[in-house]
C-alpha positions as CSV (number, residue, x, y, z in Angstrom):
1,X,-6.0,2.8,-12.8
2,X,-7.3,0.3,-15.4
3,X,-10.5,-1.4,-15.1
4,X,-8.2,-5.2,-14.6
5,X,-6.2,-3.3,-12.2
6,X,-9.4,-2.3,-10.4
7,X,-10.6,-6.1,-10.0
8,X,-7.1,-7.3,-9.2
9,X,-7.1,-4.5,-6.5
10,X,-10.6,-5.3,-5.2
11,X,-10.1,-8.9,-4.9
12,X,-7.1,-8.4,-2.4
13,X,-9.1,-5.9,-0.1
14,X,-12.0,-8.5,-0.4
15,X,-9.1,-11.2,1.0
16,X,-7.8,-8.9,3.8
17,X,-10.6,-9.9,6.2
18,X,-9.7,-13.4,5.7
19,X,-5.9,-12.7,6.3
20,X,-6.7,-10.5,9.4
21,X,-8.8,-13.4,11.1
22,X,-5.6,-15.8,10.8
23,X,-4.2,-17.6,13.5
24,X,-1.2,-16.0,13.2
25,X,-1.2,-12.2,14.7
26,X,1.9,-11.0,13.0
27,X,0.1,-11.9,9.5
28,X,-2.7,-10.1,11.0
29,X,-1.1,-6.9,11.8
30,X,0.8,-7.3,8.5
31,X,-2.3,-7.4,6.4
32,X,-3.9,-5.0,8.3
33,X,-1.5,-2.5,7.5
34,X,-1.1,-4.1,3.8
35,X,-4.8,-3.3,3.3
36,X,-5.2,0.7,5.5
37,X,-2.1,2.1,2.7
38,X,-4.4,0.5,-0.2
39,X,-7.3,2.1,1.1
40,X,-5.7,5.6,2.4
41,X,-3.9,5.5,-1.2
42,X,-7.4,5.4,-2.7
43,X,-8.7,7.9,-0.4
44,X,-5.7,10.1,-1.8
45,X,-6.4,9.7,-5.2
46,X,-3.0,7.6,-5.3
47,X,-2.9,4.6,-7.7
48,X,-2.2,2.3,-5.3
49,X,0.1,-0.2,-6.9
50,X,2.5,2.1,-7.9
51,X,2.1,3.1,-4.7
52,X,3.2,0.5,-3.1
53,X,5.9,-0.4,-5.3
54,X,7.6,2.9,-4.9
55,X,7.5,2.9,-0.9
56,X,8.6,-0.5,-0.7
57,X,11.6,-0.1,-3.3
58,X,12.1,3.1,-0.8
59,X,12.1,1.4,2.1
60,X,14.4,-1.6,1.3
61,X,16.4,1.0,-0.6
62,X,17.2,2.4,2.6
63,X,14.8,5.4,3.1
64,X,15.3,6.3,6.6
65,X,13.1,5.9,9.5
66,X,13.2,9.1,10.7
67,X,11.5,10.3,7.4
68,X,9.0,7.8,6.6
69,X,6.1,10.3,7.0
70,X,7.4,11.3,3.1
71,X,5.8,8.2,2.2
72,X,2.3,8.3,3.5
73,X,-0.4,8.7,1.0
74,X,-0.8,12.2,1.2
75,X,2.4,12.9,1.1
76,X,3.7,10.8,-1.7
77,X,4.1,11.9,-5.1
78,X,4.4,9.3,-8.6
79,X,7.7,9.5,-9.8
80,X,8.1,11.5,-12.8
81,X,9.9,10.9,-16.2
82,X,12.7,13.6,-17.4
């Protein structure tokens, strides 16, 4: 991960509190979870933007339910070029 990537990435988990203490408790729960797979992607040693953009081009892609544990952080690997 680059250092701008770093800052960008920083400044959104600095923002979750504020999005968690919304009125709204959907938004809530959504950034909650938003912000646990950015830091449980770090924990992993998973770059978490790419991260995220693979497991939510996945998941509207289709992936099925029954299989999602595939793309938890410690389960997920980076794609790879052929």
């Amino acid at each position: 991960m680059t250092s701008g990537q770093e800052i960008k990435l920083n400044k959104l988990l600095d923002h979750c509190d504020l999005f968690v203490r919304r009125p709204s408790d959907g938004g809530a729960d959504r950034w909650a979870t938003v912000c646990s797979l950015i830091t449980s992607a770090k924990l992993n040693d998973v770059e978490p933007l790419a991260y995220l953009q693979h497991v939510l081009e996945r998941m509207s892609g289709g992936h099925p339910m029954s299989e999602l544990d595939q793309l938890l952080p410690w389960n997920w690997r980076p794609k790879t070029l052929n």
